[in-house]
Structure formats: structure tokens, C-alpha cells
Residue frames relative to the residue before (quaternion, step in Angstrom):
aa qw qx qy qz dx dy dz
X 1.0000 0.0000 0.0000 0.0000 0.00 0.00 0.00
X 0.4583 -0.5992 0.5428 0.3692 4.08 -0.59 1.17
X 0.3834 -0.4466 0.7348 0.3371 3.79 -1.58 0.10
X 0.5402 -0.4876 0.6777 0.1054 2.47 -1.68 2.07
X 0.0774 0.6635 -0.7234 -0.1746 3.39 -1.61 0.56
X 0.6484 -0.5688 0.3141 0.3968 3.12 -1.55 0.19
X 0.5817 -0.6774 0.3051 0.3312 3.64 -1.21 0.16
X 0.1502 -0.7891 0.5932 -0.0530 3.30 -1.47 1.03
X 0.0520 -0.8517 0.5195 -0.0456 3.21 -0.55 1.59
X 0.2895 -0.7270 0.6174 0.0807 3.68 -1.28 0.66
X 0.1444 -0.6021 0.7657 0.1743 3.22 -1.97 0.07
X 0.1791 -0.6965 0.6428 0.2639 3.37 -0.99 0.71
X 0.1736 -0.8168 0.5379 0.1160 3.55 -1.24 0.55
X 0.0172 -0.8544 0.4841 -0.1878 3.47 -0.54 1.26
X 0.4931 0.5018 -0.4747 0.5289 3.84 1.29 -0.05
X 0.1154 -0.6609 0.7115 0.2089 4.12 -1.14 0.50
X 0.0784 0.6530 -0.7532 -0.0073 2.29 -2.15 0.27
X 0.7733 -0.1905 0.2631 0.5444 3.70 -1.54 -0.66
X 0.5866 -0.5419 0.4651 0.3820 2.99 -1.79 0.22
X 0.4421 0.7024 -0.3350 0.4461 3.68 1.15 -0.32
X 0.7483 0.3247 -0.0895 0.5715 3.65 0.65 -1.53
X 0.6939 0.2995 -0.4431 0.4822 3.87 0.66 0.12
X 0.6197 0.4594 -0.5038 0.3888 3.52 0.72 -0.25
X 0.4002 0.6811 -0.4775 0.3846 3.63 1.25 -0.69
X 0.7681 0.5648 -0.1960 0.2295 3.45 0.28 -1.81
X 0.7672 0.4844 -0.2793 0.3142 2.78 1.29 -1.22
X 0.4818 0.7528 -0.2815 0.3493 2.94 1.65 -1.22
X 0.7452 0.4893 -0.1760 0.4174 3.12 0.65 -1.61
X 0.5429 0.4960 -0.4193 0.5323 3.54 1.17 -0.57
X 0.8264 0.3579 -0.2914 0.3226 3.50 0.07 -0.78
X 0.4177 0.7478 -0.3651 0.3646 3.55 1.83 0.16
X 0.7500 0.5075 -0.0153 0.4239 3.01 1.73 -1.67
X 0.7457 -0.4812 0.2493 0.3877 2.83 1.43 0.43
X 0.4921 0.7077 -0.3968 0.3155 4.21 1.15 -0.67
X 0.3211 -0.6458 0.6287 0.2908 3.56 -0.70 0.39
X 0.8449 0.2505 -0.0388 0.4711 3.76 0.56 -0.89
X 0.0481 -0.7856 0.6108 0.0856 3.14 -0.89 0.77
X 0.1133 -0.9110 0.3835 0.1004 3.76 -0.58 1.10
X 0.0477 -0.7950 0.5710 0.1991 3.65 -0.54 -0.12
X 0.6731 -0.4344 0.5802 0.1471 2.83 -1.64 1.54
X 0.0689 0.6568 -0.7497 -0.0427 3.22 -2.05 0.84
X 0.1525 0.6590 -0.6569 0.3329 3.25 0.18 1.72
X 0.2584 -0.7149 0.5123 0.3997 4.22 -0.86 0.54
X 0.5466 0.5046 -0.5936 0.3069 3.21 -1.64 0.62
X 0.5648 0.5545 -0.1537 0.5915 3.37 1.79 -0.92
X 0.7020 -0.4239 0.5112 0.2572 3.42 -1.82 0.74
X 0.3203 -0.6302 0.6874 0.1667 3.01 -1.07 1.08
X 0.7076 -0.6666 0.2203 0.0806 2.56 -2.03 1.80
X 0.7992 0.2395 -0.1503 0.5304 3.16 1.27 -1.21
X 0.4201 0.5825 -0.4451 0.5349 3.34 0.75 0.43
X 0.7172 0.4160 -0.2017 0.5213 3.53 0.96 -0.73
X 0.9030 -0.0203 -0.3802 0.1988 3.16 1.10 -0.15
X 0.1879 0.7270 -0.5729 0.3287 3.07 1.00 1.41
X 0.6295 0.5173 -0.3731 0.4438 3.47 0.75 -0.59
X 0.5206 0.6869 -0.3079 0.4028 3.55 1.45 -1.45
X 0.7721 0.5018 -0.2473 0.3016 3.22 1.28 -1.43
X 0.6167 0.7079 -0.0978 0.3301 3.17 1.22 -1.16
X 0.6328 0.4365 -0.0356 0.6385 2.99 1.88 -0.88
X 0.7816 0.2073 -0.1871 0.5578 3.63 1.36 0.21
X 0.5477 -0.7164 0.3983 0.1678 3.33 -1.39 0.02
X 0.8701 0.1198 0.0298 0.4771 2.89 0.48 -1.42
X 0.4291 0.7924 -0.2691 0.3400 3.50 1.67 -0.55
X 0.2534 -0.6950 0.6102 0.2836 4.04 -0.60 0.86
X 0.3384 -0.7242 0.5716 0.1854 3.66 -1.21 0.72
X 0.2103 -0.8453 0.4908 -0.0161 3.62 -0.64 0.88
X 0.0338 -0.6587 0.7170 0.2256 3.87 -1.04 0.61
X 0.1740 -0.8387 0.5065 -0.0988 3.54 -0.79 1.53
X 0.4435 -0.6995 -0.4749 0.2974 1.79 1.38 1.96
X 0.4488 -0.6061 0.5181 0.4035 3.55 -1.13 0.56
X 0.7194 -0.5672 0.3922 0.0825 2.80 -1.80 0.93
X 0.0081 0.8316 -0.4571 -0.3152 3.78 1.62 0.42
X 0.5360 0.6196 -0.5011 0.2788 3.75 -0.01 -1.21
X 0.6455 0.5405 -0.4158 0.3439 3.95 0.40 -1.51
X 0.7280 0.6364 -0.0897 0.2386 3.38 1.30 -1.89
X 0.0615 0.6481 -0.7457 -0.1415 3.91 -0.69 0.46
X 0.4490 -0.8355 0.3008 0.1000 2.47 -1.21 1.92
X 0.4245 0.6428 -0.5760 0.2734 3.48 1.53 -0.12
X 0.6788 0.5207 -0.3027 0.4202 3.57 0.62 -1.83
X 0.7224 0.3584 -0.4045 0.4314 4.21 0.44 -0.43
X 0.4333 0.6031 -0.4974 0.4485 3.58 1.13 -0.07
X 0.4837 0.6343 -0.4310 0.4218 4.18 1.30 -0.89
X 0.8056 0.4508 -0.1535 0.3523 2.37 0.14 -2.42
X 0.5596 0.5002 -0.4386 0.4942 4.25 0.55 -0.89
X 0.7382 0.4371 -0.3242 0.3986 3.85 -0.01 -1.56
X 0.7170 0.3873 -0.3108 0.4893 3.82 0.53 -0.89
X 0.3656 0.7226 -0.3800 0.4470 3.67 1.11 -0.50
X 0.7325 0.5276 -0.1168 0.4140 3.28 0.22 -2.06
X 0.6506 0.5850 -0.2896 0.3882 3.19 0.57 -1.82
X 0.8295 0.3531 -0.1130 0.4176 3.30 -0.23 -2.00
X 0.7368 0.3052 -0.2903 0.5288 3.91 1.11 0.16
X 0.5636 -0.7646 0.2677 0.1617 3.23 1.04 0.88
X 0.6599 -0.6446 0.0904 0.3753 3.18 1.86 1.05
X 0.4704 0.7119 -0.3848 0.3520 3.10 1.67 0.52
X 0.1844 0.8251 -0.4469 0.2924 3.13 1.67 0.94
X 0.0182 -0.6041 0.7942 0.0629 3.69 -1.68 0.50
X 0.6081 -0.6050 0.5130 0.0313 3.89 -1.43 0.88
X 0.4487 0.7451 -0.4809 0.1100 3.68 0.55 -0.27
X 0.0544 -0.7475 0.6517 -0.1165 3.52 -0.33 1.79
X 0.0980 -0.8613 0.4909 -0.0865 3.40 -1.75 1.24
X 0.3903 -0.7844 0.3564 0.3247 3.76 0.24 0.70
X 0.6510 -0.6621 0.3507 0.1221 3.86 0.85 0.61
X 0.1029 0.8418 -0.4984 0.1799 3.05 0.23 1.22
X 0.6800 0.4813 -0.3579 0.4217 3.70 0.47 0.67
X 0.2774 -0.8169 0.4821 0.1528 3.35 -0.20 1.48
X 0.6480 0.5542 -0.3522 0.3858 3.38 0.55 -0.09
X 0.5220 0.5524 -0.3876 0.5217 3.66 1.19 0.00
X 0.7209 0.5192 -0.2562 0.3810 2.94 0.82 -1.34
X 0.4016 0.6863 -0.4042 0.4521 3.79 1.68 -0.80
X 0.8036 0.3621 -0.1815 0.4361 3.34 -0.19 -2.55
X 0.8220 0.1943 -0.3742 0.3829 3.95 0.22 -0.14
X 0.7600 -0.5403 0.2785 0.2299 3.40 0.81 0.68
X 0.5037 0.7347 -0.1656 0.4231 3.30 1.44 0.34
X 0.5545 -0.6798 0.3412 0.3377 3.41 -0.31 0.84
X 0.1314 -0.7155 0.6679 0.1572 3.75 -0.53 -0.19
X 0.0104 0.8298 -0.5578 -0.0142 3.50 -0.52 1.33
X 0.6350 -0.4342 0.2997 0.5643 3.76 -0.39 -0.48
X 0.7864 -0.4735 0.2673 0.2931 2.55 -1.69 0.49
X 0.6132 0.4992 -0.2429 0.5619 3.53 1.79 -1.04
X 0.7491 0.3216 -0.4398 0.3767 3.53 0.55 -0.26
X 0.4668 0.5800 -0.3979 0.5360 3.80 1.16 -0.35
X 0.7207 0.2238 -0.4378 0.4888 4.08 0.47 0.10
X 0.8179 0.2064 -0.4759 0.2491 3.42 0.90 0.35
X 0.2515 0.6664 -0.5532 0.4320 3.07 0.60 1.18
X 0.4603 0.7437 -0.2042 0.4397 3.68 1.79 -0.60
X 0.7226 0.6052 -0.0356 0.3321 2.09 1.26 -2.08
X 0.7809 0.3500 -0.1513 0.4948 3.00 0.68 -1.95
X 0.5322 0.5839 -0.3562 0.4990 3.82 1.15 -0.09
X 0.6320 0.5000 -0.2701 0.5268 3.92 1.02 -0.05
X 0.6556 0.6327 -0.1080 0.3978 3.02 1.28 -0.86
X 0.6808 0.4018 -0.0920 0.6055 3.07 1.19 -1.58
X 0.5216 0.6442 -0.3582 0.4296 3.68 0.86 0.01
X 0.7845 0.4050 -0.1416 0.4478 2.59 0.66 -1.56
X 0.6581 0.5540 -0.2430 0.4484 3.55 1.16 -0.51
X 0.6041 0.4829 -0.2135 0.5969 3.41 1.35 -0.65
X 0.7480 0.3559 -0.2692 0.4912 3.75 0.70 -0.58
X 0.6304 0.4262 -0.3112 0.5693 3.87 1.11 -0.03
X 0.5552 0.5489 -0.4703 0.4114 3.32 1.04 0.44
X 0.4412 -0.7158 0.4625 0.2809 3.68 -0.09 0.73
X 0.5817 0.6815 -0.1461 0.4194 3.29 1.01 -0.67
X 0.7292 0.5278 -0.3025 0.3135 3.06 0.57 -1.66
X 0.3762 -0.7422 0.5365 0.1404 3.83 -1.30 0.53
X 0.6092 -0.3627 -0.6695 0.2215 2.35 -1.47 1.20
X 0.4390 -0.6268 0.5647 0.3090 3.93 -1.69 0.39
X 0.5629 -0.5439 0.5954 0.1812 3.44 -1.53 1.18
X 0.5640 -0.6322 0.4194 0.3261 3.41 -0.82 0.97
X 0.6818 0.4691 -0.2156 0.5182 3.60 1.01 -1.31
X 0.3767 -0.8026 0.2826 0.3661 3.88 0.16 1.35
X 0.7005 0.4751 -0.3007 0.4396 3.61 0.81 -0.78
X 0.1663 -0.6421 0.3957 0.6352 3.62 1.77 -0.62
X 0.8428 -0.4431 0.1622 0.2589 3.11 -2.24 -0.03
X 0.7323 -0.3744 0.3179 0.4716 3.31 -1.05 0.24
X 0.4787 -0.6913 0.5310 0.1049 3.20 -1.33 0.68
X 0.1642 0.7275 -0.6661 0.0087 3.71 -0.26 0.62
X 0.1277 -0.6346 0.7622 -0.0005 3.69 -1.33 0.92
X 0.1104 -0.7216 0.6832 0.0185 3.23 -1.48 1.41
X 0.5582 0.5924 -0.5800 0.0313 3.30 -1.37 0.09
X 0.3142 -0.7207 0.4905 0.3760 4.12 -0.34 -0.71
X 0.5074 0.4854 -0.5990 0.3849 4.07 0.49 0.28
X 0.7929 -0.4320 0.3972 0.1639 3.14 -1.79 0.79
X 0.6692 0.4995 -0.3291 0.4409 3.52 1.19 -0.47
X 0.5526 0.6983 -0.1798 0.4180 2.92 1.14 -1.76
X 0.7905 0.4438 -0.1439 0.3969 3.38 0.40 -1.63
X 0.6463 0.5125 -0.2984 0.4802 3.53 1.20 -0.63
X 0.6995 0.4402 -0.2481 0.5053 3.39 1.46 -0.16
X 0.4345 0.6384 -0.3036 0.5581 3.36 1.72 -0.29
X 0.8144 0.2446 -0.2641 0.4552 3.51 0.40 -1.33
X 0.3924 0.6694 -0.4293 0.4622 4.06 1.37 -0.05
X 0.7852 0.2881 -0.1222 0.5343 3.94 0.48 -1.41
X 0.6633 0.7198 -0.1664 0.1190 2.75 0.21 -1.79
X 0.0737 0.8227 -0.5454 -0.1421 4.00 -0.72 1.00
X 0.7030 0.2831 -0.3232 0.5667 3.49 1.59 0.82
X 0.1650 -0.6958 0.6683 0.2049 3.86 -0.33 0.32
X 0.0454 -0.6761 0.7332 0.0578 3.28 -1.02 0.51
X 0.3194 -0.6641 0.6734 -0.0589 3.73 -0.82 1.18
X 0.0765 -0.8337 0.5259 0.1500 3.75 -0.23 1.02
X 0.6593 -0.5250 0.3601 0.4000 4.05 0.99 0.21
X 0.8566 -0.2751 -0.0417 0.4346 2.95 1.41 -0.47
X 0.4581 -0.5718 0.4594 0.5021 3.94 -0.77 -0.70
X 0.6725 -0.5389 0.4969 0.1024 2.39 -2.31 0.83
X 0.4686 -0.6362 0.5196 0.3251 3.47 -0.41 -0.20
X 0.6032 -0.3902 0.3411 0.6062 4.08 -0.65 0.26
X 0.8560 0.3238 -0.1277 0.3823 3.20 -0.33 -1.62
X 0.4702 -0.7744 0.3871 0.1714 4.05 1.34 0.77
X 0.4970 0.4620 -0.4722 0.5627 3.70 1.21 0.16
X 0.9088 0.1143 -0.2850 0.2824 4.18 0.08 0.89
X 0.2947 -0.8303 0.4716 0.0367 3.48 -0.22 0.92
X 0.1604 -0.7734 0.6104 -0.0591 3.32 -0.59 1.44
X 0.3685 -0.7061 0.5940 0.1130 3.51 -0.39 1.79
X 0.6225 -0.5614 0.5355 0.1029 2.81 -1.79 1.11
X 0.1567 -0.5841 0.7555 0.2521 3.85 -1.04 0.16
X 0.8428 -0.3393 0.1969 0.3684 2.63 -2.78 0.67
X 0.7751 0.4767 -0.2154 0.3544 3.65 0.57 -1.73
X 0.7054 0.2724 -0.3833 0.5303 3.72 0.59 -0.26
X 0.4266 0.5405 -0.5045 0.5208 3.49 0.62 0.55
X 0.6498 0.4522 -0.3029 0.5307 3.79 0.34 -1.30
X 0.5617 0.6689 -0.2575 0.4133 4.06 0.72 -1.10
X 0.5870 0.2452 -0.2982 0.7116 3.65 0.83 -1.34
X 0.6608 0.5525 -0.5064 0.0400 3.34 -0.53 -0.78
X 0.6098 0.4994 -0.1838 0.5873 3.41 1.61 -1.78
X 0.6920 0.3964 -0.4468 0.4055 3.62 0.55 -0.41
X 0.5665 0.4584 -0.4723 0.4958 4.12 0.61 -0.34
X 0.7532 0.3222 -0.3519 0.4527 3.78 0.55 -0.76
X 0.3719 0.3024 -0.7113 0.5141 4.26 0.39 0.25
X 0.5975 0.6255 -0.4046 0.2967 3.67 -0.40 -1.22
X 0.7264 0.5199 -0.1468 0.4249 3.30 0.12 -1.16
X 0.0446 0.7566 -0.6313 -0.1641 3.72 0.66 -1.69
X 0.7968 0.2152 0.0578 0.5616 3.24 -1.08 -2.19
X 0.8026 0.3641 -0.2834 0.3780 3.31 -0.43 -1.31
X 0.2787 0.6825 -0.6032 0.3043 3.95 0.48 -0.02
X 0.7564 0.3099 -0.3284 0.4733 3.92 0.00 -1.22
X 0.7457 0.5177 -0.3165 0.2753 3.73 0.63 -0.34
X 0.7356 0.4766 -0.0736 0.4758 3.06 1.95 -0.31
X 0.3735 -0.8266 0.4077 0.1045 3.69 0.13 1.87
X 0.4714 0.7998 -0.3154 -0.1963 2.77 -0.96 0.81
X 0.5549 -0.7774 0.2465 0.1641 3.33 -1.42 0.80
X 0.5011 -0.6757 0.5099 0.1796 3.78 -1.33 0.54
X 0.2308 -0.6766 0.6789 0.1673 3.15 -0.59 0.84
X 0.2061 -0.6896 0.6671 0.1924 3.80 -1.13 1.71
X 0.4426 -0.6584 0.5898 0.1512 3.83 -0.91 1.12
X 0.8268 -0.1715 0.0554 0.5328 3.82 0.99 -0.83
X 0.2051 -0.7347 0.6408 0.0873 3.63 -0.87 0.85
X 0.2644 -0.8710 0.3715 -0.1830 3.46 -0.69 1.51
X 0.0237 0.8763 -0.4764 -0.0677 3.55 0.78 0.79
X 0.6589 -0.5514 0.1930 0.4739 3.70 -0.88 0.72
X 0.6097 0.6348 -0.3459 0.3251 3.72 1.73 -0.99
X 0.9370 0.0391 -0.1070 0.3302 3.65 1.52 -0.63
X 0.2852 -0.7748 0.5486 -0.1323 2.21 0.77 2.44
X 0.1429 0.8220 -0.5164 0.1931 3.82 -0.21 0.85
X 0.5108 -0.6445 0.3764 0.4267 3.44 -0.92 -0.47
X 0.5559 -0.7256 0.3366 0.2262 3.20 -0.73 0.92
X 0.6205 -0.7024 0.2213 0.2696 3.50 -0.56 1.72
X 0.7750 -0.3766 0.2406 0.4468 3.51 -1.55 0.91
X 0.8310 0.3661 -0.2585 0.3296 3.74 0.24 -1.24
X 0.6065 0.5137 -0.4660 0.3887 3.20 1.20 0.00
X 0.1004 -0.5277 0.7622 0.3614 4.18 -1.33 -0.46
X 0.4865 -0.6745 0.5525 0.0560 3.49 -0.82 1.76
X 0.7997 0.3867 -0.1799 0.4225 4.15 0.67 -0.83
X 0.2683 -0.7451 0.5952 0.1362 3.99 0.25 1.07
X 0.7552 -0.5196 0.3816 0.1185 3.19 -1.36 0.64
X 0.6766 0.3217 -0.0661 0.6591 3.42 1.69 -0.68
X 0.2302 0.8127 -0.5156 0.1440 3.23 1.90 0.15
X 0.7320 0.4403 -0.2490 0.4565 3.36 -0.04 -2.18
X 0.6725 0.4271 -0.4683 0.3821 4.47 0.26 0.02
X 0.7209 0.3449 -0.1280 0.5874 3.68 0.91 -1.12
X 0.5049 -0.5417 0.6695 0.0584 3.88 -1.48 1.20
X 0.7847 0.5151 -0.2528 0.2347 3.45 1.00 -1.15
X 0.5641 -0.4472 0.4080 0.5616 4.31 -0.47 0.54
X 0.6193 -0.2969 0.6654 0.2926 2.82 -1.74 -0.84
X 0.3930 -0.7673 0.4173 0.2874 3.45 -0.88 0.83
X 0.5149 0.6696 -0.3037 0.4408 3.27 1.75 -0.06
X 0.6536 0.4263 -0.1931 0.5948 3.21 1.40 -0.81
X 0.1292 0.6889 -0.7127 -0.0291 3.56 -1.60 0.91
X 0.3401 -0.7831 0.5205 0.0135 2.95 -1.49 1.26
X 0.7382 0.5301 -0.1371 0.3940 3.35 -1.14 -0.09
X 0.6778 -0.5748 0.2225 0.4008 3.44 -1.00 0.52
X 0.7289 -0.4901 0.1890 0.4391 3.52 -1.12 0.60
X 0.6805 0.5619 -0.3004 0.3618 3.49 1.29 -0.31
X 0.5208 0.6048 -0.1643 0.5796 3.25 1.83 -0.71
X 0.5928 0.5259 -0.2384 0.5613 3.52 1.32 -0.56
X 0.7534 0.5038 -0.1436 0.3975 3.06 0.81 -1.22
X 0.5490 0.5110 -0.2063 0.6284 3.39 1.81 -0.41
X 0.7168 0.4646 -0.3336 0.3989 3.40 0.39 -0.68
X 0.5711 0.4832 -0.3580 0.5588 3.82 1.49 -1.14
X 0.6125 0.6214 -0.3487 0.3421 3.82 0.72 -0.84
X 0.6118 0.5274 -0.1979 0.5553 3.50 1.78 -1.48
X 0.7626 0.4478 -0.2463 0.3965 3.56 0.95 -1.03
X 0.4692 0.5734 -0.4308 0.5152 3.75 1.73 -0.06
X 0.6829 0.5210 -0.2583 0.4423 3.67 0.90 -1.29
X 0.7659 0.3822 -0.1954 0.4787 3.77 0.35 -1.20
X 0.8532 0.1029 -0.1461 0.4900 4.13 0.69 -0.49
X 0.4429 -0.6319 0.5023 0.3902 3.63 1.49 -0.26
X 0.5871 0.5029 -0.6086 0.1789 3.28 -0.03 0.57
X 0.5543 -0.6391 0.5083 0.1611 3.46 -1.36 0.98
X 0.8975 0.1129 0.0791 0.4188 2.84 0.14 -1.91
X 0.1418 -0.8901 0.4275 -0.0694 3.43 -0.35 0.96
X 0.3871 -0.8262 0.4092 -0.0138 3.70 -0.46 1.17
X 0.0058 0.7058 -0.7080 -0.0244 3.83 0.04 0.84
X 0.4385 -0.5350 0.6832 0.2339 2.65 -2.09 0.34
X 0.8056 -0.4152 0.1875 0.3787 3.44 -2.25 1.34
X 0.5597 0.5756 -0.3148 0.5063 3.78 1.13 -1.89
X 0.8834 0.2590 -0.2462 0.3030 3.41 -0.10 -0.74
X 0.2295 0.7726 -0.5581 0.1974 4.13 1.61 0.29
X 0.6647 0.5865 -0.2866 0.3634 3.24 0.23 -1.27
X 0.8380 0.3008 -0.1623 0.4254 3.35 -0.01 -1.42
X 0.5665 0.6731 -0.2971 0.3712 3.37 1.47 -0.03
X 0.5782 0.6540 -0.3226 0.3659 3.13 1.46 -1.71
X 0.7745 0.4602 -0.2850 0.3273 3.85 0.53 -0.85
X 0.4881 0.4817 -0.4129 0.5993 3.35 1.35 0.13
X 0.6709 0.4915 -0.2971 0.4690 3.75 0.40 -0.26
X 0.6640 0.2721 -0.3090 0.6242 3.63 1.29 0.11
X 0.5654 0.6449 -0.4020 0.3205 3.11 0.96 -0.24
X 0.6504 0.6405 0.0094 0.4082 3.05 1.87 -1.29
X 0.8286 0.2212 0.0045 0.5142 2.81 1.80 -0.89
């Protein structure tokens, strides 16, 4: 049986604005209760580290998160800077969240190749790598507060990705589902391909399984008033729909107790701990997080 850890919960943030209205955000995230506050690296959105150093300054106790950075944009000597000074000036309450990029249309507006899916994880690769080598160097300048730098979370859910996730990796983050080619829709997982990634990160894993958290991106948090249809970017009907009655594990529904059961069902059945809502969904989230605790 994995070792139950305790729970940890995020908000990814990704709507900009003034410096006023993100410090608001952050605050308020950390009012409600989040262990993590993340920022998105998608363009149109707040840069990451700029976002969170400020993120810091304006909180306390909150870990600060790139959820996930875009690796492809990145050469990884110069983001190895930008992570270590990152660390520094936020006093090491850094967390790592690196991804292999899955929108082809960023890659268009800044001019960037778009390779496959296998070569975009190794570029992942060789960007995980060089970190790690540059940050175990006692030497190396400028040094991240956290000595090895920060933990490493890798998100995504294809078979490459994950075999390199459980290799590095001290969070997997599992996003519920895949993108489409062109990365502008996301078709949610059901219960059983959900179970599927799970057993396959933990053969993967072996030993290191108990040492390695991981977390769910929630796609939508639902109160009973807006039980609605489920937004443009999602395809709302998994593949195992018409066998299983049950949501998505990405999706929770229902009142903050019913929510609160369902994350309680999803620690027990796939082991995840730590679990990520999106910004849209802070609010309706925060009460399932006292509810919990």
C-alpha cells in the first residue's frame, strides 16, 4: 500500500492584471487556505517569475509554483538563472513545474518550431538534466536557496512524458487529460484511463513510488447551482463514458461536502494527495478545503 500523504492543494493563476489585482489574488489564495500558488506559462498570461516574486512579497506562507512552464520556449542554461535567482529572492519557497508544450499556436506567434510530441519531451529531457547538473554543482552561481534547487514537478499524461516524469520527477502532476493536435481542447479522462496512468507511473516508479507526490490537475469544480454544460475547451464524454455513471476524476461536483468526499475517494483509489484547481474555480473550491481540514 503507497504512504498516504497528507493533503496539498493549489490554484493555478493565469488571468493578468495590475500589480494591485495580482497581489490581491495571491493574498486571497493564501487566506483560503492553498498550500500552492501557481502560474501558468501560456502567452497572453503573466509572466512566471516576475509573478512570482511579487506573489511572494505579498504572502507568507504559500509555496510558489510554475504550473507548468513551457520547456520548449527555454534554453536551459539561461532558465537554470532565472529558477536559481527565482529561489533566492523568494526565499526557497519554490516548486519547479516543467512541461513539454502542447499548443501549436504559441509556438506559431513566437516563432518557434513545433516538433513532435517525442522530440518536445526531449528537449524536457535535456532541460531536466542540465538543471540538475548545474544545481549539484556546489559552485554553480547565482545558488537557489533550496541547495539541490526546487523540487521538480513534471505534468503531462502521454507515455513518454511520464517515463521521464517518473526518472526525475518529485511531483507528477497528471492533467486528466489530452489535448488535441492543435492544444486548444482537452478531452477528460474517465475513472479507468485515469486508474491506467496511474499503475503505469507506479511500475515506473518501483522504490521511489513512496517518495514521489502525486498531483491532479481539477479541470472543473461544480457547485450543485452550476450544474451546466461543460465549457468550449473541454469534450465533456471520456471514452469509457457510456461503461462508468462516474464524473471524471478531474471534475468534482456537488456541495463542498460531496467534493470533499470525492478528493477523499480520489486519495484512496489513485493516491493522489495534492491536487490543483484552476483561478475560475478558487472560490468555489476554498470550502471544500475547510471542509477537509
Amino acid at each position: 500500500m503507497p504512504l498516504q500523504r497528507p493533503f496539498r492543494f493549489g490554484v493555478n493563476m493565469f488571468v493578468p492584471g495590475s500589480r494591485r489585482e495580482w497581489s490581491a489574488k495571491c493574498r486571497r489564495a493564501e487566506e483560503l487556505g492553498f498550500d500552492v500558488v501557481g502560474v501558468a506559462d501560456h502567452l497572453e498570461f503573466s509572466a512566471p517569475f516576475p509573478a512570482m516574486v511579487l506573489a511572494a512579497e505579498m504572502t507568507e506562507r504559500v509555496r510558489l509554483s510554475t504550473f507548468v512552464l513551457n520547456t520548449p520556449f527555454y534554453n536551459p542554461v539561461l532558465l537554470a538563472r532565472d529558477v536559481a535567482s527565482t529561489d533566492q529572492f523568494i526565499d526557497g519557497r519554490m516548486e519547479l513545474g516543467l512541461g513539454a508544450g502542447y499548443v501549436k499556436a504559441e509556438f506559431d506567434t513566437a516563432g518557434i518550431p513545433f516538433p513532435s510530441g517525442g522530440r518536445r519531451v526531449e528537449q524536457l529531457e535535456r532541460t531536466v538534466t542540465t538543471l540538475r547538473r548545474l544545481f549539484e554543482d556546489t559552485e554553480y552561481q547565482p545558488r537557489p536557496a533550496q541547495p539541490s534547487g526546487p523540487p521538480l514537478l513534471i505534468g503531462g499524461w502521454g507515455d513518454r512524458l511520464l517515463r521521464l516524469a517518473a526518472a526525475h520527477a518529485d511531483i507528477i502532476a497528471l492533467t486528466g487529460g489530452w489535448a488535441n493536435t492543435t492544444g486548444d481542447v482537452l478531452q477528460l479522462a474517465g475513472a479507468t484511463q485515469t486508474e491506467e496512468r496511474v499503475a503505469y507511473v507506479r511500475r515506473l516508479l518501483g522504490d521511489r513510488a513512496d517518495a514521489v507526490e502525486l498531483n491532479l490537475m481539477v479541470q472543473q469544480v461544480i457547485p450543485p447551482a452550476e450544474r451546466t454544460a461543460v465549457p468550449d475547451r473541454f469534450e465533456p464524454l471520456p471514452p469509457d463514458a457510456e461503461r462508468s455513471s462516474e464524473e471524471p476524476p478531474s471534475v468534482l461536483t456537488g456541495t463542498p461536502a460531496d467534493m470533499a468526499q470525492q478528493i477523499k475517494e480520489r486519495r484512496e483509489r489513485y493516491g493522489f494527495t495534492y491536487f490543483t484547481v484552476m483561478e475560475y474555480n478558487m472560490e468555489n473550491f476554498a470550502p471544500v478545503i475547510a471542509a477537509l481540514r
